[in-house]
N, C-alpha and C positions, 0 to 999 in steps of 0.2 A: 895184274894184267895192264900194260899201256891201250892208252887212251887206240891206240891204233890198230893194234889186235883186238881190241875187244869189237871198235868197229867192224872191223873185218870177220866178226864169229857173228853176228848181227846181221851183217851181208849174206855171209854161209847159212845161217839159219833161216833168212825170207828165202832164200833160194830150195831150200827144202822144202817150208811151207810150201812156195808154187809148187813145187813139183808133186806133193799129197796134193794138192786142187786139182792138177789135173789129172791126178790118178781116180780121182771121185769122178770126174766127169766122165774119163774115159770108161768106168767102170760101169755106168747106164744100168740101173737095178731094171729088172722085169717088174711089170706090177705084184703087187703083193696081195696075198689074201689070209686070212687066218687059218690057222687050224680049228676043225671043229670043234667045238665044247668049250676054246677058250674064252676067254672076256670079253676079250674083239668082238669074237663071232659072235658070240652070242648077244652084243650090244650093237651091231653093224644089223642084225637081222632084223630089229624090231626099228634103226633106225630109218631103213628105206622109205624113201631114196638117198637119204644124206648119210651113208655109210659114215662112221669115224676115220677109219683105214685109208681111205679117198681121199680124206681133207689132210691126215698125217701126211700123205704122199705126194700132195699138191702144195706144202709147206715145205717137205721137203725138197722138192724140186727147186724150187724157188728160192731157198736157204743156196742149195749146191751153185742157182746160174749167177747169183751176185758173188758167191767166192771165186767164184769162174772168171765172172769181172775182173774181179782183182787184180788174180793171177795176169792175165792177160795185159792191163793197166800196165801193172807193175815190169813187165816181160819185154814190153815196147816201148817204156818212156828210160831216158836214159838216168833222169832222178827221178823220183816218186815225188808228186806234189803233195803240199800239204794235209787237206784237208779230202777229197775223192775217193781215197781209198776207204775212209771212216764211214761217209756215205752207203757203200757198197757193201761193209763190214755188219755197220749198224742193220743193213736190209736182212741181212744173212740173221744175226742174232736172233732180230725178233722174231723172222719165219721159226729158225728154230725154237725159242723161247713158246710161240704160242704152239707146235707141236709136242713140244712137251710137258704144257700145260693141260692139253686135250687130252694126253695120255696120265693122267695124275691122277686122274679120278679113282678113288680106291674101290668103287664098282663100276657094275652093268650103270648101275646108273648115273652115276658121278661120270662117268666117261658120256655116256650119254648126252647129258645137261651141256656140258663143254661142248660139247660138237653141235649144240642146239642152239645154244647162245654163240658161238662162230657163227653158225649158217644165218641165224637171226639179223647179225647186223650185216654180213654180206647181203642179208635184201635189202637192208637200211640205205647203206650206202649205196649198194646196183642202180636203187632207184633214184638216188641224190644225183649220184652223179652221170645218170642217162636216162629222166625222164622221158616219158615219151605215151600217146595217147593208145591205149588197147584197144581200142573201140567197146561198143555191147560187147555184154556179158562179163562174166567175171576177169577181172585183172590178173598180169602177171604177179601185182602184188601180190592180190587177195589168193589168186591160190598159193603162193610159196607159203602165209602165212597160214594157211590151214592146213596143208601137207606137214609144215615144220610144227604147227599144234597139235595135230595130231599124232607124231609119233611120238612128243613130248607123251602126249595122254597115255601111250601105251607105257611109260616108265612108270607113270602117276606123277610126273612131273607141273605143278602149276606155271600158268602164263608167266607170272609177274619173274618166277624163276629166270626161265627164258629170256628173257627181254632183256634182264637186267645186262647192261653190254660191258663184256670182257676187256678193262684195261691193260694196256700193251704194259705196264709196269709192273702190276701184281701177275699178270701171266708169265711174264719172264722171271719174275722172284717166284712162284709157284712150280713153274718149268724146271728151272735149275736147280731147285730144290730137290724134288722127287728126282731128278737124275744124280743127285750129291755133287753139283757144278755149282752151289753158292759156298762166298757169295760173290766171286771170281768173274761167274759169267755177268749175273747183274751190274755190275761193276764197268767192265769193260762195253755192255751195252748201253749204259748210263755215260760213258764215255766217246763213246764211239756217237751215239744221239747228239752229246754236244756238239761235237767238232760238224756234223751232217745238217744242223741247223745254225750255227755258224753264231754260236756262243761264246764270249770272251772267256770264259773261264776257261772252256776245253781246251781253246786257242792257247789260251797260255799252258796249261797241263801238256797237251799234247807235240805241238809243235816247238821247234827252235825259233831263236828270231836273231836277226841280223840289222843293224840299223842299217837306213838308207843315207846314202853318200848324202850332205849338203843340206840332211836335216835339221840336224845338232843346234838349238839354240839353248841360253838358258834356261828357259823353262823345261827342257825336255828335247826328245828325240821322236821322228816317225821309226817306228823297226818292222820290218818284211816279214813275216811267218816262211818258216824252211820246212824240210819234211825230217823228223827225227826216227831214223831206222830202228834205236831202241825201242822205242812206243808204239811204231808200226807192228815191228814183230810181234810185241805182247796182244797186243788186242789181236792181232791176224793169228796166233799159236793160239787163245781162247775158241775162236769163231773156228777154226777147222776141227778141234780138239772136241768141242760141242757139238758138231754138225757132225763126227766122226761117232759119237757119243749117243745120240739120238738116231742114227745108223742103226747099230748095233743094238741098243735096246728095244726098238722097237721091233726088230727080229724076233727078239725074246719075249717076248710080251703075245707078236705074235704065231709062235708056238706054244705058248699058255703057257711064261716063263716069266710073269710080273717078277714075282719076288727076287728076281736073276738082274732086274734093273741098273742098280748102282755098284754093282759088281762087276758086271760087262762093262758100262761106262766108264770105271775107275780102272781098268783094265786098258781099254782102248788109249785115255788118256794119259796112261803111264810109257805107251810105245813109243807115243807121239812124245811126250818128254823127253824120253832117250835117244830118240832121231832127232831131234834137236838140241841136243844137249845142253841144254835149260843145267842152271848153276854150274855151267865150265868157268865160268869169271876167276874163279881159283879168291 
């Protein structure tokens, strides 16, 4: 395939992608709740007030409005910049990544702990970063901290368990793991991280580069980072692939369909394959 077709299958394919983002958007799920007797429920009962179910749906939301971003970036600028859309990419990932870390837990209680340790350090940080004086009486800390110890106690969950706080790297290798997305997804959000923190190495992996007119000396050259549509696609075909992925399984999980996980996922992500016809390069 010429260098110019293949461009142009590149182009056809981010255009598809936008167009699954805003089919996700468009699509606004109703809240969700478990069926009886399953896992969920059964681990959402003893969690209140910090349901599991809540926190998947609040990650998921969050996953859908940065792809949303994208799309929209992508839809009004007439080239894609280099580096913004990774940004927005990388947000999507990890929402997903740690929703389908909270879903991993092979029980009531492993799913449990997950969603304890989530809530855990959202008081951590709530408080870091909007201190503020309670007056008398107990604090906004001190109670979230005995409501979320307490319903630890109902699992038999110890504190130190708790506490101990969920890295954004072992929950997205853990995440995509249990959904059979590694190691594909970690990958591209290991990527998608660089280029959003503005790492030379991503820089160079990810993007083109163009020297600048009137640089050129001999020791070397300045060269501009460009946006490379190859690389865009792949990581943006990952990020919807996954957040399509976690859709879907978490449906199944809640109709009390765990072991249906990476089946539906590997299912979902084979459509999307073929709607983008991933290995046409011939």
């Amino acid at each position: 395939m010429s260098a110019d077709n293949a461009e142009s299958l590149d182009s056809w394919r981010l255009s598809v992608l936008v167009g699954k983002i805003y089919e996700i958007q468009e699509a606004d799920e109703p809240f969700r709740t478990p069926t009886p007797g399953s896992r969920l429920a059964d681990a959402d009962v003893k969690l209140d007030p910090f349901p599991a179910t809540n926190a998947v749906q609040q990650l998921l939301a969050v996953s859908g409005d940065n792809l949303h971003s994208v799309a929209l970036l992508l839809h009004k600028a007439e080239a894609h910049q280099p580096f913004a859309p990774y940004t927005l990419i990388r947000a999507s990932l990890e929402s997903t990544g740690f929703a389908m870390w909270l879903l991993s837990g092979r029980s009531r209680e492993g799913i449990a702990l997950n969603a304890l340790r989530l809530e855990w350090e959202n008081k951590k940080n709530r408080v870091l970063a909007f201190p503020k004086d309670d007056g008398p009486g107990e604090t906004w800390e001190e109670r979230r901290e005995r409501l979320i110890l307490a319903a630890g106690d109902r699992f038999g969950l110890q504190p130190k368990l708790i506490k101990e706080k969920p890295l954004s790297f072992a929950a997205v290798s853990i995440g995509s793991e249990f959904f059979g997305l590694d190691p594909v997804m970690l990958s591209a959000w290991k990527g998608a991280s660089g280029a959003a923190h503005g790492r030379s190495w991503a820089t160079l992996a990810l993007a083109d580069h163009e020297i600048v007119p009137g640089s050129e000396t001999e020791s070397g050259a300045s060269y501009r980072a460009t946006g490379n549509t190859r690389t865009l696609v792949s990581l943006l075909y990952v990020a919807v692939a996954a957040h399509d992925a976690l859709e879907e399984g978490f449906n199944a999980m809640l109709q009390g369909r765990s072991t249906e996980v990476q089946r539906v996922a590997q299912s979902v992500i084979t459509r999307l394959y073929i709607d983008c016809r991933i290995g046409d390069e011939g």
